[in-house]
Structures are given as C-alpha cells and as structure tokens.
Residue frames as qw, qx, qy, qz and C-alpha x, y, z in Angstrom:
[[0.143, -0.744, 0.093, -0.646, -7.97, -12.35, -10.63],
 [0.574, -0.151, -0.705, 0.387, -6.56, -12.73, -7.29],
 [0.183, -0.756, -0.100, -0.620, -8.35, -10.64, -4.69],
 [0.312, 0.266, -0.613, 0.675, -6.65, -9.76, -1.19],
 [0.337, -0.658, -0.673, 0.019, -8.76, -9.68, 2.21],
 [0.147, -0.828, -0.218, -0.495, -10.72, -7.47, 3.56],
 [0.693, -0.687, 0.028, -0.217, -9.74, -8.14, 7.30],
 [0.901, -0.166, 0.018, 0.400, -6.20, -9.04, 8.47],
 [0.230, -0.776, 0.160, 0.565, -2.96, -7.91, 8.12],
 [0.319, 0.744, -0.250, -0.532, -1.66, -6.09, 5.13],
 [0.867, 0.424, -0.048, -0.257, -0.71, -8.23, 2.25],
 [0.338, 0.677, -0.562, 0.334, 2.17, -10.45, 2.57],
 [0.738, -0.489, -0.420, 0.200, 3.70, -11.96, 5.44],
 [0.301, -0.841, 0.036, -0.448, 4.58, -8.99, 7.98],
 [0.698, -0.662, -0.249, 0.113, 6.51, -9.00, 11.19],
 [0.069, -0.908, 0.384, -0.151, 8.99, -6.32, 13.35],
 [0.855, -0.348, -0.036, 0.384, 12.52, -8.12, 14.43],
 [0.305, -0.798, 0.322, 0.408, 16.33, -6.47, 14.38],
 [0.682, 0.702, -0.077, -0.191, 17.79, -6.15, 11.44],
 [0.612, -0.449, 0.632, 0.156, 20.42, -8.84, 10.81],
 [0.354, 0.409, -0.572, -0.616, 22.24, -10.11, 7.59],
 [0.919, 0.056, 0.324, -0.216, 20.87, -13.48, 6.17],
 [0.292, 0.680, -0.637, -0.215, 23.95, -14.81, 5.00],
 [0.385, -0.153, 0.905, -0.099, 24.21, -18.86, 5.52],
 [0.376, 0.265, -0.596, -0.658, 23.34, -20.52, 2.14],
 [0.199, 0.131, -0.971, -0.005, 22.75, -23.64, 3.23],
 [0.430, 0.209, 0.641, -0.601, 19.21, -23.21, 5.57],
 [0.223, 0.472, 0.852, 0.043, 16.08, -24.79, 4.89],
 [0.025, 0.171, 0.383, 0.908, 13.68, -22.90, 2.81],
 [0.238, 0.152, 0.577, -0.766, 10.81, -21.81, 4.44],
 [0.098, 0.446, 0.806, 0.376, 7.25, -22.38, 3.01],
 [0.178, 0.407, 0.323, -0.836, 5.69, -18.88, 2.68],
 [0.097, 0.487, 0.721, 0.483, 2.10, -18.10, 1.26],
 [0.083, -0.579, -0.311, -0.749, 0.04, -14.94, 1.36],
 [0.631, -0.613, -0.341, -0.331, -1.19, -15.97, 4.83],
 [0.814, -0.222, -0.480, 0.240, 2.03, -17.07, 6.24],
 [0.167, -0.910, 0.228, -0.304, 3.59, -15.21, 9.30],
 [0.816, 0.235, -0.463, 0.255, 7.25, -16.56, 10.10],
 [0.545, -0.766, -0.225, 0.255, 8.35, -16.91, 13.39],
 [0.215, -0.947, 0.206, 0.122, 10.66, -13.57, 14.74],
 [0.747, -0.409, 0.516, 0.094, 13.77, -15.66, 14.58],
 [0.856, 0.487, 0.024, -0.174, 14.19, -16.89, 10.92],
 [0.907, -0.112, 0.340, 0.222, 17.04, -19.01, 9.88],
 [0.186, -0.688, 0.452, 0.537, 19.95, -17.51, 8.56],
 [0.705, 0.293, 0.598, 0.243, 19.83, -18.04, 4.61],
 [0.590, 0.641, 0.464, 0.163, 20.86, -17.19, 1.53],
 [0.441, 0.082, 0.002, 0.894, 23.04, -14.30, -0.15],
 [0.037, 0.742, 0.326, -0.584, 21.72, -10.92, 0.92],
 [0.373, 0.766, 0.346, 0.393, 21.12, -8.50, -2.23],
 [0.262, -0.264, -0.359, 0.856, 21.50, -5.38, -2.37],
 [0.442, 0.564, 0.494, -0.492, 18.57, -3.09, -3.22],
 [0.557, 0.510, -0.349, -0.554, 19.63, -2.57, -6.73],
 [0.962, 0.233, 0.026, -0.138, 20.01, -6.92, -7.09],
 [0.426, 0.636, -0.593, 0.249, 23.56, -6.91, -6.55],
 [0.830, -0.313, -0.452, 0.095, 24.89, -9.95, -4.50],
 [0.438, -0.823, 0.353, -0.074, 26.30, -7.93, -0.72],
 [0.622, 0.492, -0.571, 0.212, 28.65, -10.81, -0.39],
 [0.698, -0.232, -0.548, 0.397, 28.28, -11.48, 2.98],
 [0.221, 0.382, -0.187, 0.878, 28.76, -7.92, 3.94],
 [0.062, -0.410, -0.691, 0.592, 27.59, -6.79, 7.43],
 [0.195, 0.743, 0.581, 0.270, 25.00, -4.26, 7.32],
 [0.300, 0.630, -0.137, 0.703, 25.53, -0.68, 7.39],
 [0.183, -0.029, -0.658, 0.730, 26.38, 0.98, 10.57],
 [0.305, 0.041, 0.409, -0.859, 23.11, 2.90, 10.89],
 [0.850, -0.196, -0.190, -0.451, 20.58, -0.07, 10.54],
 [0.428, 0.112, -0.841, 0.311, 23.00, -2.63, 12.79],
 [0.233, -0.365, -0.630, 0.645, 20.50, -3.03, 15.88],
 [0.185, 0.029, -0.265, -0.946, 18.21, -1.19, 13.80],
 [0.465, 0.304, 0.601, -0.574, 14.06, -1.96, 14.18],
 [0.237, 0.227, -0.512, -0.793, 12.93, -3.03, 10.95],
 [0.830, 0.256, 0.010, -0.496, 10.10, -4.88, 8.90],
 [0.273, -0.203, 0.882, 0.326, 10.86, -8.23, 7.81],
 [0.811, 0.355, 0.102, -0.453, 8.07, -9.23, 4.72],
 [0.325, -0.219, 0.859, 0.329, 8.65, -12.36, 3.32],
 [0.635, 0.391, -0.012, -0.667, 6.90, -13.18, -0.26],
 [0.796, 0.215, 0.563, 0.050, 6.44, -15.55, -2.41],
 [0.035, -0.394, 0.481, 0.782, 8.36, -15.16, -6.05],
 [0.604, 0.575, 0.551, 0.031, 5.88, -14.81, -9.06],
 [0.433, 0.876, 0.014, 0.214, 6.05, -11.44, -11.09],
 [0.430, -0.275, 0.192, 0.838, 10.22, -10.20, -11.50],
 [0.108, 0.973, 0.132, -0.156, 10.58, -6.65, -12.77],
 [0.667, 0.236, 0.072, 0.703, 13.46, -5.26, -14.86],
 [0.071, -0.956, -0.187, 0.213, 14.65, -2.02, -14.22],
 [0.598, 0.790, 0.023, 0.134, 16.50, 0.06, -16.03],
 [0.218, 0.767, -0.530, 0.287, 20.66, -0.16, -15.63],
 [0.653, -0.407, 0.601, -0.217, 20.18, -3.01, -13.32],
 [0.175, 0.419, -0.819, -0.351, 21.82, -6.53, -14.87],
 [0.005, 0.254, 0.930, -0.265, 18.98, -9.00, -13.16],
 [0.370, -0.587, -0.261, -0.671, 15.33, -8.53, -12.52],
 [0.099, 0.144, -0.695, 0.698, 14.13, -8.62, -9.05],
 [0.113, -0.495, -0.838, 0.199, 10.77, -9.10, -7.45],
 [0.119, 0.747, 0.463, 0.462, 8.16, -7.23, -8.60],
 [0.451, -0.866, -0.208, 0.053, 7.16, -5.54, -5.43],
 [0.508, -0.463, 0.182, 0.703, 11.16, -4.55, -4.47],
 [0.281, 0.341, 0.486, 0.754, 11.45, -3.29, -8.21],
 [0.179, -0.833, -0.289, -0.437, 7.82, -0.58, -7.48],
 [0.386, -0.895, -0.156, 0.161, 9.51, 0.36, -3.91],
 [0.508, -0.352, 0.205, 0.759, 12.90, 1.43, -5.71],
 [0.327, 0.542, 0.365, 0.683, 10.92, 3.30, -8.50],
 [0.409, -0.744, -0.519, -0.104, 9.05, 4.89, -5.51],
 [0.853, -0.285, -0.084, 0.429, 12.84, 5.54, -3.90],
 [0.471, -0.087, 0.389, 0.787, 14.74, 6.84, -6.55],
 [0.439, 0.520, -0.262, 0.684, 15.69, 9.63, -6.94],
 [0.197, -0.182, 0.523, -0.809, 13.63, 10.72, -3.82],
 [0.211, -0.273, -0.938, 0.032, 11.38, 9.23, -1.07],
 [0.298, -0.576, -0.341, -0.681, 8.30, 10.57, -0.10],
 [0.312, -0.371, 0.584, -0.651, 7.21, 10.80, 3.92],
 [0.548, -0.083, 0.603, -0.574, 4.39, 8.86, 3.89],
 [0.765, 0.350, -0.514, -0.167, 5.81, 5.93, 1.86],
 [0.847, -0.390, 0.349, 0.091, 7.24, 3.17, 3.52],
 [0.229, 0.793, -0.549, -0.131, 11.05, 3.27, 2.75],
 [0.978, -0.030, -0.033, 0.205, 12.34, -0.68, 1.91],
 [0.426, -0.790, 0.406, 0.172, 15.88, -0.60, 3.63],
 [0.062, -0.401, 0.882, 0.240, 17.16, -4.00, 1.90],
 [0.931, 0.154, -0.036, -0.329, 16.06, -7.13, 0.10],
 [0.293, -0.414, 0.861, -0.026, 17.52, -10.55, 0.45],
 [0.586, 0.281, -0.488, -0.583, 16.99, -13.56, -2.16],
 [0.457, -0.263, 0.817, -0.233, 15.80, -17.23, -1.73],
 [0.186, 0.003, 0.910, 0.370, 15.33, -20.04, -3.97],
 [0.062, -0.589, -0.802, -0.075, 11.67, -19.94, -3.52],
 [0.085, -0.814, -0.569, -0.080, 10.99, -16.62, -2.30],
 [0.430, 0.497, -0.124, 0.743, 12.45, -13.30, -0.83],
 [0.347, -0.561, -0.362, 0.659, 12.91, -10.86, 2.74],
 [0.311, 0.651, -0.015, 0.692, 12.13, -7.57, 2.42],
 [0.486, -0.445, -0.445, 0.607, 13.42, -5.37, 5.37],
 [0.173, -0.712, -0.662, -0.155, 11.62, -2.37, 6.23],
 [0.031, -0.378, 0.338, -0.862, 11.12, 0.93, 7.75],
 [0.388, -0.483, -0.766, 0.170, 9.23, 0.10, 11.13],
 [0.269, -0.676, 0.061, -0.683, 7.35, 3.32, 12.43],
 [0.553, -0.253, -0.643, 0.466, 7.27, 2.71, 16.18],
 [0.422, 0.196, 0.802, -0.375, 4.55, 3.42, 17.97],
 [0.428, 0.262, -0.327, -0.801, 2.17, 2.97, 14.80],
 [0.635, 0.322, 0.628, -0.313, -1.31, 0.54, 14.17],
 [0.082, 0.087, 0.571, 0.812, -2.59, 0.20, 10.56],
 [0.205, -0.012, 0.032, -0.978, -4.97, 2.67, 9.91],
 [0.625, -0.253, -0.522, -0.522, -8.24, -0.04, 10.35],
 [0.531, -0.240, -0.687, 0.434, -7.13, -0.95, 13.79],
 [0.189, -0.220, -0.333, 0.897, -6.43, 2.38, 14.87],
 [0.348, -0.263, -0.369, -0.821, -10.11, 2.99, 14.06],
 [0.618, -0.365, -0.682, -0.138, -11.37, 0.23, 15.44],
 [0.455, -0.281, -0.528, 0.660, -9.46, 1.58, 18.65],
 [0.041, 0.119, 0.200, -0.972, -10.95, 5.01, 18.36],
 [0.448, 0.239, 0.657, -0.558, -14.17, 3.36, 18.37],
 [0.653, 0.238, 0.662, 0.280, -14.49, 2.36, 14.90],
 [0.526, 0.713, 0.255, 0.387, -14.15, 5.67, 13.31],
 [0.473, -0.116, -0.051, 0.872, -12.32, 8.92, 12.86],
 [0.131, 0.730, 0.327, -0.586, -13.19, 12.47, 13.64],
 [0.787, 0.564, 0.193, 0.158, -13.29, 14.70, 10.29],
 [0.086, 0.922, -0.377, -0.032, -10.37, 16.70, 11.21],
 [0.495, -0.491, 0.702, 0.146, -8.30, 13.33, 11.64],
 [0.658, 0.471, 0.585, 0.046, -9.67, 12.04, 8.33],
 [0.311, 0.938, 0.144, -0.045, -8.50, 14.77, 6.65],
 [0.184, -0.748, 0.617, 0.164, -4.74, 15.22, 7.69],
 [0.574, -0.032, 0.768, 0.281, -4.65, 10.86, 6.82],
 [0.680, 0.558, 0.465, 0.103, -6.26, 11.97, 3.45],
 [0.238, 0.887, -0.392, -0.059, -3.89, 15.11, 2.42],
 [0.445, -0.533, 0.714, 0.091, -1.28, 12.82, 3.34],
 [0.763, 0.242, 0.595, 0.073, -2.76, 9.30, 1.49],
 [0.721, 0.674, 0.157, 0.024, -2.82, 11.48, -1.79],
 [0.098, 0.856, -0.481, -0.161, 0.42, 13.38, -1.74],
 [0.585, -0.352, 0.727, 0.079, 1.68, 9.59, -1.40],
 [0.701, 0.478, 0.528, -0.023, -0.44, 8.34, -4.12],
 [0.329, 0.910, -0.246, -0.046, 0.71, 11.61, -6.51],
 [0.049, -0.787, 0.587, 0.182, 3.96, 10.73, -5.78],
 [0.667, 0.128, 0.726, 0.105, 3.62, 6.73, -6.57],
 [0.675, 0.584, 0.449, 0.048, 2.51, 8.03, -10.12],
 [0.397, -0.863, 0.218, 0.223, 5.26, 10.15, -10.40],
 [0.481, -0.518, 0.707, 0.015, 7.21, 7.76, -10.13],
 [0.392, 0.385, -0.657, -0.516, 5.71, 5.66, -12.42],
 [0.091, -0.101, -0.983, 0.123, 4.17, 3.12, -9.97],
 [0.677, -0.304, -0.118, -0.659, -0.05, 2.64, -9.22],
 [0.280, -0.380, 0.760, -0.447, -0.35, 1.04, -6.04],
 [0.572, -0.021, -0.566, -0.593, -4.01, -0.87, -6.38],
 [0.548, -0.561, -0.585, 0.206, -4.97, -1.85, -2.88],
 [0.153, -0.293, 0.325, -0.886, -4.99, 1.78, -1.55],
 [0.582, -0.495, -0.562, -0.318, -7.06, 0.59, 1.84],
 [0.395, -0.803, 0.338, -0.292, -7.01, 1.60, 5.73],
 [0.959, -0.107, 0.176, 0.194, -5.21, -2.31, 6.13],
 [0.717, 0.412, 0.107, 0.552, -2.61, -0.64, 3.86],
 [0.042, -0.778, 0.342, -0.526, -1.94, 3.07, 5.60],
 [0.656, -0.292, -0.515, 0.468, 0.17, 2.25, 8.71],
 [0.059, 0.801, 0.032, 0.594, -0.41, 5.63, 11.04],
 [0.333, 0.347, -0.593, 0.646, 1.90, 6.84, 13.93],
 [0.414, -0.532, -0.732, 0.099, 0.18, 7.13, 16.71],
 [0.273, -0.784, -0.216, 0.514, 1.83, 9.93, 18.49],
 [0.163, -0.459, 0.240, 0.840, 2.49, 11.97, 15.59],
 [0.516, 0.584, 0.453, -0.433, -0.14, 11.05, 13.43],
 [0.337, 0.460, -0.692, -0.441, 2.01, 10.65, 10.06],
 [0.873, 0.164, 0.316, -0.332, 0.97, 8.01, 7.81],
 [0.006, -0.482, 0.732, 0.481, 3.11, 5.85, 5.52],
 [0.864, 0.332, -0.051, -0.376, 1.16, 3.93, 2.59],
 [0.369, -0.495, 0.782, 0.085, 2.45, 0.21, 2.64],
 [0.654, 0.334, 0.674, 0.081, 2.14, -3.46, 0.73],
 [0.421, 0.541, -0.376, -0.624, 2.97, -2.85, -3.04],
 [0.383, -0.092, 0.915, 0.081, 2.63, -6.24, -3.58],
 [0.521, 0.458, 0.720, 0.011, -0.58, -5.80, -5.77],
 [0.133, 0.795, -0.041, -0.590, 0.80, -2.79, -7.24],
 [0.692, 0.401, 0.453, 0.392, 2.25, -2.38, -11.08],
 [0.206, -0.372, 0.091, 0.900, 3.89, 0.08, -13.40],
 [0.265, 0.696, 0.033, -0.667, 2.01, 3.44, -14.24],
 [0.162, -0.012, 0.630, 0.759, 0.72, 3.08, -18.08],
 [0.185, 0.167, 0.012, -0.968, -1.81, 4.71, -19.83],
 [0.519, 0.017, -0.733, -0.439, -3.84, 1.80, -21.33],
 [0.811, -0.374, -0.198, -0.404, -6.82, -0.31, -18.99],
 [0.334, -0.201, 0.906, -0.164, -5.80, -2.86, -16.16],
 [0.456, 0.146, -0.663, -0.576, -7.00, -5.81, -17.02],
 [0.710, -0.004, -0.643, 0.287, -6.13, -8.14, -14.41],
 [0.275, -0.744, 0.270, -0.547, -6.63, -6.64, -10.75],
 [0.635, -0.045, -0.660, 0.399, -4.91, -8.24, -8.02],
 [0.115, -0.278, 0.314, -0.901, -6.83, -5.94, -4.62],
 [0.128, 0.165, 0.636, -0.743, -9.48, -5.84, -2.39],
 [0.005, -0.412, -0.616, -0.672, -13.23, -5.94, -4.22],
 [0.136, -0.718, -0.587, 0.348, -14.74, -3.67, -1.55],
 [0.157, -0.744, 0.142, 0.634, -12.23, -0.78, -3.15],
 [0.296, 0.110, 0.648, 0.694, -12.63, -1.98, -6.96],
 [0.153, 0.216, -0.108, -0.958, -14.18, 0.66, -9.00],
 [0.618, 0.470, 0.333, -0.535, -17.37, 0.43, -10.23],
 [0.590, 0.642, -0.405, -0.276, -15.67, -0.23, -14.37],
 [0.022, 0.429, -0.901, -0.062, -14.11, -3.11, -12.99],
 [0.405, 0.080, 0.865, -0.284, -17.61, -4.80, -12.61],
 [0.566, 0.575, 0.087, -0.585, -19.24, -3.10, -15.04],
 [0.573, 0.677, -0.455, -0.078, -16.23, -3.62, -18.36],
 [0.971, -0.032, 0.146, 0.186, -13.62, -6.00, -16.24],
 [0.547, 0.500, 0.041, 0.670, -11.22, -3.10, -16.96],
 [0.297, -0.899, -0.250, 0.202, -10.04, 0.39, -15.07],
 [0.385, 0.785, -0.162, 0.457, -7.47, 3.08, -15.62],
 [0.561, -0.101, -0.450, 0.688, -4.78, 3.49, -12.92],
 [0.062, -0.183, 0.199, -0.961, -6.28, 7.40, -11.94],
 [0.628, -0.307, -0.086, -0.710, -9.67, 7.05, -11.91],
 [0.793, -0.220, -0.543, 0.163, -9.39, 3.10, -10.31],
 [0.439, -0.048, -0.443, 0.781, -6.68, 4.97, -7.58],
 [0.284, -0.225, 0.076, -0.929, -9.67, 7.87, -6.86],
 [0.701, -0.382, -0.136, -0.587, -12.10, 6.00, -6.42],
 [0.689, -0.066, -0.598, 0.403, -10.16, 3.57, -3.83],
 [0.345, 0.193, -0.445, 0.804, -9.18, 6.55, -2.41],
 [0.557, -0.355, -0.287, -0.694, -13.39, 7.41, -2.13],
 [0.774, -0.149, -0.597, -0.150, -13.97, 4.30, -0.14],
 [0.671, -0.185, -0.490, 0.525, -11.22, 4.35, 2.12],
 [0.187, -0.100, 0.244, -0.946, -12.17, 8.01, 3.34],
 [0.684, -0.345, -0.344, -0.542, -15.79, 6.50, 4.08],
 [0.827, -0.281, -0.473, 0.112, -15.06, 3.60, 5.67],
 [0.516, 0.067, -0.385, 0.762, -12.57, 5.54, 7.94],
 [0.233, -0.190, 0.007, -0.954, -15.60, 7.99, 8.71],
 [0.769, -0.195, 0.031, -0.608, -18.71, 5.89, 8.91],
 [0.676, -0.271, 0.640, -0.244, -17.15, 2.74, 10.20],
 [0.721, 0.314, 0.614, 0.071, -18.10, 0.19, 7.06],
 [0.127, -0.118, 0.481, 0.860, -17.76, 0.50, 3.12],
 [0.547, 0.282, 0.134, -0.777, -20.57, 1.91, 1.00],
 [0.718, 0.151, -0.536, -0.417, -20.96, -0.93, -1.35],
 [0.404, -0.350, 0.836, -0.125, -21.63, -4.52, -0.34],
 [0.747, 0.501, 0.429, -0.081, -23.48, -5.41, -3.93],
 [0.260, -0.431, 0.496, 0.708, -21.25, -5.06, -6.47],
 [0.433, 0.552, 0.624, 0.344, -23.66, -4.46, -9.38],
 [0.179, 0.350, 0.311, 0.865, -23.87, -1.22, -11.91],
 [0.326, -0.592, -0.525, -0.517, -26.79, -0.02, -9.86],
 [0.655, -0.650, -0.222, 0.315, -25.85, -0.17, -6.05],
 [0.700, -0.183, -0.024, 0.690, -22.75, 0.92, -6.93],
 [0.118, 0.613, 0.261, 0.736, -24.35, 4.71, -8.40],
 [0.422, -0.795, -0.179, -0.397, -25.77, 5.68, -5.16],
 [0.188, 0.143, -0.656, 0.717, -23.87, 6.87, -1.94],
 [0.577, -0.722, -0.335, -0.183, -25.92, 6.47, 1.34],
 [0.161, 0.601, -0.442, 0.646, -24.20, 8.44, 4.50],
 [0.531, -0.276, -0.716, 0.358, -23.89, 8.00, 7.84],
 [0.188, -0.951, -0.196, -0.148, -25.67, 11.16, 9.93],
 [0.521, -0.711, 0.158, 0.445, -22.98, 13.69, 11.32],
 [0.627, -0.134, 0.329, 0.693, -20.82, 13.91, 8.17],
 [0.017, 0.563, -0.090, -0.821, -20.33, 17.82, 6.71],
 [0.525, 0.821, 0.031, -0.224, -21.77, 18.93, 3.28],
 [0.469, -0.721, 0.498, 0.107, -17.69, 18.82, 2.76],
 [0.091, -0.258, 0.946, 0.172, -16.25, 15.54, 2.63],
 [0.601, 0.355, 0.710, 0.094, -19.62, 13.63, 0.97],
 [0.436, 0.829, -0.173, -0.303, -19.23, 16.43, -1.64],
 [0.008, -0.710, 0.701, 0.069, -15.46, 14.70, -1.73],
 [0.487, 0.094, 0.868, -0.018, -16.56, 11.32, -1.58],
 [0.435, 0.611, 0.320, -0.578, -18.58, 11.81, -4.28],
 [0.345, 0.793, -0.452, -0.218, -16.34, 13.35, -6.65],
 [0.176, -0.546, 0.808, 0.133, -14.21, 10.23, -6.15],
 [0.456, 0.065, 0.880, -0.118, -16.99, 8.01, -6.33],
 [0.161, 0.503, -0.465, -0.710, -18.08, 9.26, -9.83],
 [0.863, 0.096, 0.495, 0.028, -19.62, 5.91, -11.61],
 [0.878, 0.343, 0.161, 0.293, -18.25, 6.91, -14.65],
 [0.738, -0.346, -0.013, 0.579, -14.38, 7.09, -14.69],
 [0.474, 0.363, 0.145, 0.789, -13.69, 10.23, -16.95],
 [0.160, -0.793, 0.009, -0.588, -15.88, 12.79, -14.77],
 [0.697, -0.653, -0.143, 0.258, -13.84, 11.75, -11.31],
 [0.111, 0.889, -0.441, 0.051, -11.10, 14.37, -10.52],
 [0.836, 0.228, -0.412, 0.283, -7.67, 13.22, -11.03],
 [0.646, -0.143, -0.445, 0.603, -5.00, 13.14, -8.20],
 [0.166, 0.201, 0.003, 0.965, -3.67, 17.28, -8.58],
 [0.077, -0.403, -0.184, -0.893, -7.09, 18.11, -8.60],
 [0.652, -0.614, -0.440, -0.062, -8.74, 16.17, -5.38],
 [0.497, -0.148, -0.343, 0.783, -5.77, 17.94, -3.59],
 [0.007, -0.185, -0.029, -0.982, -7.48, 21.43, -4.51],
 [0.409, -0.567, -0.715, -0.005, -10.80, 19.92, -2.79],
 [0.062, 0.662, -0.132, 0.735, -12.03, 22.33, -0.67],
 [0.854, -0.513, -0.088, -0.018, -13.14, 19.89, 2.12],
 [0.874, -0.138, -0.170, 0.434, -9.21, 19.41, 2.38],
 [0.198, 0.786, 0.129, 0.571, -8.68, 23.10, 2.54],
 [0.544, -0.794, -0.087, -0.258, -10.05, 23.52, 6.08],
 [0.084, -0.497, 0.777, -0.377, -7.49, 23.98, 9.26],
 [0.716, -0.088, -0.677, -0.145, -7.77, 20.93, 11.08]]
C-alpha cells in the first residue's frame, strides 16, 4: 500500500510554465519521484504523443494552446492502461483523464491538454486555472476554514465531479482539499491528481494507493472498500476538515472511527451530512445521486 501525504502539494510533480512541444530525442532523462519538482525550464525531449498515444511527429502545437498557460506534471511510469481502439497502452493516470474526457468534460475536472513520453517517465500538460490555490491553502488563507455557504457551493461542485468520474468509469481515491484546486475570483473548483485513481468496478479495492486520514473506516477494519461508499466517505472528511480546520479521525481503529466530534458553530445541516457520509458501515452511506438530494446542499448560498 502506498499512501500519499497529508501536507504538500498534490500528488505528482506539479508546476505552471508555457506550453511548448518536447520534441529533441536525444536530452538527458530527468530523475523524477513522487516528491520531485522540475525546474520551469525542462529540457527539450522525447517524441510528444498525442492524447490518444499516437506519436505527433514533431508537430507544433495547436494554435490555441501556442503561448498557452498550462500544467506541466511529470510522473514516474508504473501502472499503463489499455483503452479501448487505441493500439498502445499509456500511463495509467493519462488513460483515467481521457475516460474522464471522452465523450464530454465536466467543469470542475481538470482537462489534460496533451501527454508527452519518456524512457523513464512522462509530461502531462494541463489546464492551469489562473488565479486559483488548492483548496487546503485557500483555507489556510481564509484563516484555516470555510464559511458554510462556501463549503457548500465547493461540495455541490466536488460531487457533480465525482458522479461524473463514475460515469465515466473512473474512481478517483484521494478525493482531498490538496486535490480540489479552487478559483479564487470565481470560486469554481476543478478536482485534480488521478494518479491514485483506477477503473470503476463493482468488486472491493484491495490495494489503496491515498491519503489514510480519508481511508474509510472498512479499509482498517477488512483491508478492503467499494469505490461508492470509500468515495462518500472521503468526500465526509474533506467537508469537515474544510469546516472545522483538522480531520475527525487521528486513531485509525474500529472504535474512534464510529464517533464524530464537532467543532461549535456548525448547523444541524451539514453534521447531519457528514454523518450520512461517515456511516461506519459501508452499505447504509448514501451513494453519490443521493448525497446530491441532501438537504443541507439544498439551501441558497
């Protein structure tokens, strides 16, 4: 089990530059791990892709991303992903943001622009909101929480994202505020980092690759979790912590993990909603469809 931190930046290595092709086979390969953050600049390499795994040839980039803001994430190659009609596989992660894609993209997804291959590892290039924090900063900055009417708009939002990830056929599995990236001046969110994510099936994880402040309760209990109920109760957590400042669990045993303590100030509402999410056992938490019909998420904001 690999488990991602709590603190830092989203999973991956991360950083904004202009979107430019990597086309010069010949560069050094870079050494990237989980931690690593490459400088702005990176060395022309390698054949650019295109997003379905087809080699570009060298081809510029289209006109409307030339001088274009984007993400750059570089990863490391482990899991490849086949997808259907494509002649290659491709890196896991690229493979969940084109199921995510295709046929349609959602708002408050992050939208992968391109991907570019490398012996050892891979580029993806990004949508870059601009002005936008991720959604544990921009707490910290509003003094380490959110009011509940801003909690609310980032949580209609988080789920319609989440609904539409399963959709799709992907479960994210590090839904956390490190992972929502939220505009600033328009207050849209876009759920990012599929890197620990996997495809939608109906049968246990086994094997959880996230955060253990946001693993369900059944993953400590059984070592096991369903993609809905595991993806509620994430979503449980990360609407606390984004309210009272901290998460509710910091014992991970069958016992702590039954009881919710609040923080004073927070409505009848949303710990009715927390609640429901935080369920201990996984078959009485509502699924996606029906935390949307919450009535805490009802209210005007």
């Amino acid at each position: 089990m690999q488990l991602s931190r709590r603190s830092g930046a989203p999973g991956g290595a991360t950083l904004a530059t202009t979107y430019r092709p990597l086309a010069t086979p010949d560069a050094a390969e870079p050494e990237v791990s989980s931690d690593t953050v490459l400088p702005s600049e990176p060395e022309p390499s390698d054949t650019p892709l295109s997003a379905t795994g087809r080699p570009k040839r060298h081809r510029r980039p289209p006109g409307h991303l030339r001088d274009f803001d984007v993400a750059l994430k570089y990863a490391r190659k482990e899991e490849e992903l086949q997808l259907p009609g494509l002649e290659r596989p491709m890196p896991k992660e690229v493979g969940l943001f084109e199921m995510v894609n295709t046929p349609s993209s959602h708002p408050n997804i992050l939208k992968l622009f391109d991907w570019f291959d490398r012996p050892a590892s891979y580029v993806m290039a990004m949508e870059r909101p601009d002005p936008c924090k991720d959604l544990f900063t921009y707490c910290q900055e509003q003094g380490g929480v959110l009011d509940e009417d801003q909690a609310r708009s980032v949580t209609r939002q988080l789920l319609g994202a989440l609904q539409h990830c399963h959709d799709h056929g992907v479960v994210h599995r590090d839904v956390k505020p490190e992972n929502i990236l939220i505009q600033t001046d328009t207050k849209e969110i876009k759920l990012i980092d599929f890197g620990c994510g996997d495809p939608l099936k109906d049968t246990p994880y086994t094997e959880y690759a996230g955060t253990n402040e946001f693993l369900p309760i059944e993953w400590y209990q059984k070592g096991q979790f369903l993609a809905g109920p595991g993806t509620v109760w994430s979503v449980g957590v990360t609407v606390y912590d984004i309210v009272c400042g901290y998460c509710p669990f910091t014992t991970y045993t069958d016992r702590e993990m039954r009881q919710v303590e609040f923080c004073t100030g927070l409505s009848p509402g949303i710990k009715d909603f927390i609640r429901c999410c935080l369920r201990p056992r996984a078959k009485d938490r509502p699924t996606l469809e029906q935390l949307q019909l919450h009535t805490w998420l009802q209210q005007s904001c």
